[in-house]
Phi, psi and omega in degrees: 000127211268077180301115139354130178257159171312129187252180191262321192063020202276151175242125172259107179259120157330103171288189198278298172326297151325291180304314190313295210297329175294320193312307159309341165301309184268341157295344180267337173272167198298355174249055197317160165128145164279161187284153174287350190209104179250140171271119190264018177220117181250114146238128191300120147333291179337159170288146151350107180209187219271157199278357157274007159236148202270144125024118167206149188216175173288141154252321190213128187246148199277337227326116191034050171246028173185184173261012172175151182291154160278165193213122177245175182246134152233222178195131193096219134257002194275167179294138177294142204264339179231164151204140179206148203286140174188148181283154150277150180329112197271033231235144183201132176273319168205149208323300198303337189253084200251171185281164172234001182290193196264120176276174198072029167285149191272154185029225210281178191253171206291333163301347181285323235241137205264121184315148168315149164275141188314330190275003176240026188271151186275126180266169172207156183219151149287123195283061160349132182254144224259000000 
């Protein structure tokens, strides 16, 4: 059996501010309209990495009203500084087994990597429009 590497799990909650910034985000992409769903508590997925690389979770899925979801980057504890449309990884370990990070993500891909524990799954609410 193949040990797992470690994921970072740093955590974010979405101010108001911040839900504002996904909504623009997704009117700015080609599948304009708002999402049916933003998350709004973000935990990085990623392997363990170091505090000069920034944070990146899923925020908002487009589903397939675009060529990709949004995603934001953060630092830290801070609120996040970009979000931006990006596809998933296109990476597969075996047909059944796809990456699920952001592609072009820094280090292992998400089968390497020991899933987040039920207390770390990224919560989400439905978004009133505003």
């Amino acid at each position: 059996m193949t040990q797992r590497l470690r994921a970072c799990a740093a955590v974010v909650q979405l101010t108001s501010q911040s839900i504002a910034a996904v909504r623009r985000a997704t009117a700015a992409s080609s599948g304009a309209g708002l999402p049916e769903l933003i998350h709004t508590v973000l935990r990085c997925p990623l392997q363990s990495h170091p505090a000069t690389v920034d944070h990146q979770a899923l925020v908002s899925e487009l589903f397939g009203r675009s060529p990709g979801d949004i995603w934001a980057s953060w630092a830290g504890c801070q609120q996040p500084h970009a979000y931006t449309e990006a596809a998933y990884c296109p990476a597969e370990d075996a047909p059944a087994t796809l990456c699920l990070s952001v592609e072009q993500h820094p280090g292992a891909h998400s089968w390497q990597v020991d899933p987040l524990a039920p207390a770390h799954l990224t919560a989400f609410r439905r978004v009133a429009a505003a």
